[in-house]
C-alpha positions as CSV (number, residue, x, y, z in Angstrom):
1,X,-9.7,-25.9,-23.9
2,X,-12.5,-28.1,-24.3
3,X,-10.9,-30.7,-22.2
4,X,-10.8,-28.0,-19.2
5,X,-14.5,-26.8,-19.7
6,X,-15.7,-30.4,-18.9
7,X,-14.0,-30.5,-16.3
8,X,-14.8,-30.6,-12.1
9,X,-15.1,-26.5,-11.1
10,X,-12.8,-27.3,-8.8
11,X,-10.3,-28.5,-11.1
12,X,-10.5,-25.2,-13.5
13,X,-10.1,-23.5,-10.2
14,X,-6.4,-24.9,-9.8
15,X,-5.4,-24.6,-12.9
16,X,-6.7,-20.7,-13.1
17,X,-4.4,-20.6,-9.4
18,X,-1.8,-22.1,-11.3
19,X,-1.7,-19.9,-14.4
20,X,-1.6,-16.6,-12.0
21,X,0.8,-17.9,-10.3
22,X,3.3,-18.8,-13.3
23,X,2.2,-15.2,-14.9
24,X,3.0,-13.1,-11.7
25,X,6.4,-14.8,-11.4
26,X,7.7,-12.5,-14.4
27,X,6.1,-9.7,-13.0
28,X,8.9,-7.9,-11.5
29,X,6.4,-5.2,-9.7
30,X,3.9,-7.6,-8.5
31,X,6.5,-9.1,-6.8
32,X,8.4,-6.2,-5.1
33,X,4.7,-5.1,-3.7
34,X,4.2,-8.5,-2.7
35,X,7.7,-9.0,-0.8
36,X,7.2,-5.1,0.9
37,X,3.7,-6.5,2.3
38,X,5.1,-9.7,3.5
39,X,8.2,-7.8,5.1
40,X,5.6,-5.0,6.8
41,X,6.6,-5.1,10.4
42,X,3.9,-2.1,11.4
43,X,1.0,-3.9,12.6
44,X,-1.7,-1.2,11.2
45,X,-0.8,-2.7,7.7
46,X,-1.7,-6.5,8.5
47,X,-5.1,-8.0,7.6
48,X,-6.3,-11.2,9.8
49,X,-7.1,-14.7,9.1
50,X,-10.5,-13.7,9.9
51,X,-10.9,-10.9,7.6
52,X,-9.6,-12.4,4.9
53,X,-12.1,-15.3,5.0
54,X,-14.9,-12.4,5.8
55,X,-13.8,-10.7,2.4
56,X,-13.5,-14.0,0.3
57,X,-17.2,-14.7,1.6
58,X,-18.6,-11.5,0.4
59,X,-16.9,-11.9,-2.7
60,X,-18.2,-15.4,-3.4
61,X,-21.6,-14.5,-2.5
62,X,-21.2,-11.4,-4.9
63,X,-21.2,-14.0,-7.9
């Protein structure tokens, strides 16, 4: 742990990606809500590129 703390903040962020992504793999109801959004054919339901990014911004700048 004190290996990870010295290192880049960019680094820590991959391995944080990483770790949530090897946690959510045994999680049986993340990933049926996951699959229905991806198979969501009603256009309503979709979020864009654009909003994404939009939301990622205010939530960095929220820090």
């Amino acid at each position: 742990m004190r290996e990870v703390a010295a290192w880049p903040r960019r680094q820590q962020n991959e391995l944080a990606a990483y770790l949530l992504h090897l946690r959510l793999q045994h999680d049986d109801a993340w990933r049926k809500e996951m699959a229905g959004r991806i198979d969501d054919r009603n256009p309503a339901n979709w979020v864009s590129l654009e909003q994404v990014k939009k939301s990622l911004g205010r939530k960095r700048r929220a820090r």
